[in-house]
N, C-alpha and C positions, 0 to 999 in steps of 0.2 A: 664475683670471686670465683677462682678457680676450684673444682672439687677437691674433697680432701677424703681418702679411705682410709678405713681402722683393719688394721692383720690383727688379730685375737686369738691367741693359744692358751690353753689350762695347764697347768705342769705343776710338780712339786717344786718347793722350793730350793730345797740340795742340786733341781737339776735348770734352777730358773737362768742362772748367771749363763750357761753354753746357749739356751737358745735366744736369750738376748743376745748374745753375740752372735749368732746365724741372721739375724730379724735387721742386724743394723745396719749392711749395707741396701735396704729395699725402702730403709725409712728416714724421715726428719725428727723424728723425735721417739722413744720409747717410755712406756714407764711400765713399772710391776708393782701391783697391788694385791692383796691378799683376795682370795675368792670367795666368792659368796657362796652359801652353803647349797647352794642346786647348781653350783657347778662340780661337775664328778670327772678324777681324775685317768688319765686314759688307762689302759690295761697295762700292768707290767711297769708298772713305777714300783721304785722303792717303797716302804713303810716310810710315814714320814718321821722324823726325831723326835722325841720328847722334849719335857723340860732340863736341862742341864745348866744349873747356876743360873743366872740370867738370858742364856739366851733358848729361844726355842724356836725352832724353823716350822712356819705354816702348816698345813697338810697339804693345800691348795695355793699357787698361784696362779694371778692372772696375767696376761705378760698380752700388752695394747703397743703395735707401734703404727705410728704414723704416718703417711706417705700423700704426697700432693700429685702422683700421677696413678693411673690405674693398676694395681700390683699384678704379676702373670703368678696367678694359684699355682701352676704344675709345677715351677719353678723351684716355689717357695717351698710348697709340697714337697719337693725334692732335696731341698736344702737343710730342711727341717728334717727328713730323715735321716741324710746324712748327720747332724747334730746326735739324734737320738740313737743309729748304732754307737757314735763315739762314746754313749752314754749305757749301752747293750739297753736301751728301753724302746720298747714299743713308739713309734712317731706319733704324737699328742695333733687331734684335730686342729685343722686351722681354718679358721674362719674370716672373711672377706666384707667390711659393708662398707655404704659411702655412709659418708658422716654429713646428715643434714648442715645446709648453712644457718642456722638459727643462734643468735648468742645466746647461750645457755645461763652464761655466768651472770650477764645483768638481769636476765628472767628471774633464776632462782635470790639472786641479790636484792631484787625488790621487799622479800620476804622474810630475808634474816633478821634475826634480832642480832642485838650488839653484843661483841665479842670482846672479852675483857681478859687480857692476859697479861699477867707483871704490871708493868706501872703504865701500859697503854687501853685503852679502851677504841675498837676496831669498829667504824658502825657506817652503815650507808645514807644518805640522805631522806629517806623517808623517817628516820629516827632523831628526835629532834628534844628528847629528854637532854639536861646538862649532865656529866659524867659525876663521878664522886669525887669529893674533894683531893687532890694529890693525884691524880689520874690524868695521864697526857690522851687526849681528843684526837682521833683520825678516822676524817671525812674520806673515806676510799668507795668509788663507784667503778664494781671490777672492770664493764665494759669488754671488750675484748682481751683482754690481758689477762694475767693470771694473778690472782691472789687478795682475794675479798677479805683474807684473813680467819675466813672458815675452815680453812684447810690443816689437818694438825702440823704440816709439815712449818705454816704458817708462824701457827700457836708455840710451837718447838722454840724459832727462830726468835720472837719477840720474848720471849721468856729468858732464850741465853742470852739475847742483845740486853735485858734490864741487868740481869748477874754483869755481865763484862762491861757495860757503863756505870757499876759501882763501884769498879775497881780502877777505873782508868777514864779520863774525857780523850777522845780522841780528835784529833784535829784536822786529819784526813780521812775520810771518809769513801769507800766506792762498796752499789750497790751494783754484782756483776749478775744479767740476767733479771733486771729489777721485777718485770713484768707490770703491775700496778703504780711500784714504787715506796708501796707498804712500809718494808724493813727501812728503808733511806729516808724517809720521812719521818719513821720515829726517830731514829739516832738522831735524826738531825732536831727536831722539835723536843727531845733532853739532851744532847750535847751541846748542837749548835756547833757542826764541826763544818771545813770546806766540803761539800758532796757532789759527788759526781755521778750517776747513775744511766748505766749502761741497757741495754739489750738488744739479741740479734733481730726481733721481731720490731716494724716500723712504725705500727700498731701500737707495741706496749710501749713505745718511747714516746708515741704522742701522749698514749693515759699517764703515763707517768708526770712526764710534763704538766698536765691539766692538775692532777692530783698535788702538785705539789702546789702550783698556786693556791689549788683550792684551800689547801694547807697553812700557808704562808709562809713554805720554806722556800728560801735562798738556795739556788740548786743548779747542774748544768745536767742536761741528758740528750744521750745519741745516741744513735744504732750502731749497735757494734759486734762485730764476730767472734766474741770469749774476749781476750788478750790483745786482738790482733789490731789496734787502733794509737796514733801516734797521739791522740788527746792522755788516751791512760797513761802513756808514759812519760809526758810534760808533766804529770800531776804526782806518781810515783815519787818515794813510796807511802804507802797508806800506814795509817795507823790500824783500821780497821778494815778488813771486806768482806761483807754479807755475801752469800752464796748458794741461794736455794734453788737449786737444777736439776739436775739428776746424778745419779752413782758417774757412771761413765764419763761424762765428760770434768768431770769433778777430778776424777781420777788422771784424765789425760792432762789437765792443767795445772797438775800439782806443782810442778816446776818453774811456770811462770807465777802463779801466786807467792810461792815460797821467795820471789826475786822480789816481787812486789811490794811487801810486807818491811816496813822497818825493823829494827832490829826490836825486840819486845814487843811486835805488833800482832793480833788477834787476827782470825777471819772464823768465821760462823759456818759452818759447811751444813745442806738439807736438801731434803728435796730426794731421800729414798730409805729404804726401810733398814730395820734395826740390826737384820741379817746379810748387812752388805755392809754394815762397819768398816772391818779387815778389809775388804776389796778396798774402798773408797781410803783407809786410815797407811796400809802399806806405801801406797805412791808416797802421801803425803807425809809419812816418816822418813824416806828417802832423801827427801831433800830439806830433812832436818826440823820439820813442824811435829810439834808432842801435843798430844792431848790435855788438852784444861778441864774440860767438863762436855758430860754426855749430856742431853737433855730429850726425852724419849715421851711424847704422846701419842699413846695408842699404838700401832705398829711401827711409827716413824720416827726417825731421830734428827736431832741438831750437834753437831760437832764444834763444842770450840777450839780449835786448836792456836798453836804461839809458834811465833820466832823468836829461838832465846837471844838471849841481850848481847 
């Protein structure tokens, strides 16, 4: 495998959204997580926000993005300045590493215990207890993909997915971004709807695949660029589409999901934090999806949103 390096900046959170958008064109993937308490924020940031009703902005972020060729620091160094005059703050350290080839996620995955959220129960093959009675079983081995189900962004998802298959069985089913295939395997093992389950990674569309046998759902999956695939729109439109990725491209696809979607139909949106709602909820009110239910573990959220009738 080709290497793969991590860019690493600290920032407050009020100022996280601009240098995610300086960091994107050097990267394949971003995320921003809250920082750990011995990361100290650079000079000349704001104070951070307090609590105000429900929301409250970090003090710290940490803002990871991706890149599968070697990044030029001075560059980026320089870009990330410019971000931070448009911000009048001091430019926030930037740090450069290669990111061992090691799978990290079936390492730590050999060790989990099972994770039990809403009417699923998440567990890896070295756990071999039967679940509790009324409790749907999924055998998920993260492997190189993403989503063991430890992840809260996970827990979020499988939480709205029980609430929105109380209210409705859906019959179309797309899991976009599946990674393991987690979310599309439970919908489909308590609906039992047609599922299709997507992602750009070739990797996560083989685990997913495996996973779902292992499973014994009925399922189709390919690699696929977001939207940009002549299978999703044979199949269009969904009743339901799972959607755990990131703010960003969440937000750039709002328009094609909102087409996608029947008329009264669900999509689950995840896959970044609480304080990126609005950014992520604006696109997607645009083209006429409302909010159903927030669902929020830990710093992360799950969005259900509708297409009205």
């Amino acid at each position: 495998m080709s290497p793969t390096w991590k860019i690493t900046i600290s920032t407050s959170a009020v100022s996280a959204e601009v240098y995610e958008s300086a960091l994107e064109p050097f990267s394949e993937a971003i995320s921003v997580s809250e920082a750990s308490n011995n990361i100290t924020i650079s000079r000349g940031l704001p104070e951070p926000a307090n609590w105000a009703g429900d929301l409250w902005l970090a003090e710290a972020c940490t803002i990871e993005a991706i890149a599968t060729s070697l990044p030029n620091q001075s560059y980026i160094e320089q870009t990330i300045a410019v971000a931070a005059a448009s911000l009048n703050e001091h430019p926030p350290e930037v740090f450069i590493s290669e990111v061992p080839d090691i799978d990290w996620q079936a390492e730590v995955l050999a060790n989990l215990p099972p994770i039990e959220v809403g009417r699923f129960r998440v567990r890896g093959r070295h756990i071999t207890e039967p679940a509790r009675p009324g409790v749907i079983d999924l055998e998920i081995e993260a492997g190189a993909a993403f989503g063991s189900g430890e992840h809260e962004t996970t827990k979020a998802c499988l939480e709205a997915l029980t609430a929105a298959l109380k209210r409705h069985q859906p019959k179309r089913v797309l899991d976009l971004g599946c990674g393991t295939g987690v979310l599309g395997i439970a919908a489909a093992k308590m609906a039992k709807p047609q599922l299709l389950m997507t992602d750009i990674d070739e990797r996560a569309a083989i685990v997913a695949k495996a996973a779902a046998k292992l499973n014994h759902v009925s399922c189709r999956v390919i690699q696929a660029n977001g939207w940009s695939n002549p299978i999703i729109k044979s199949i269009e439109p969904f009743d339901l589409v799972l959607a755990n990725i990131l703010a960003r491209p969440l937000r750039s696809m709002a328009g094609d999901l909102a087409n996608a979607l029947k008329p009264g139909g669900r999509a689950i949106l995840s896959g970044f934090l609480y304080w990126q709602e609005n950014f992520v909820m604006t696109a997607h009110r645009a083209h006429g999806l409302t909010l159903e239910k927030r669902t929020r573990k830990g710093d992360w959220l799950a969005l259900t949103v509708r297409r009205a009738q």
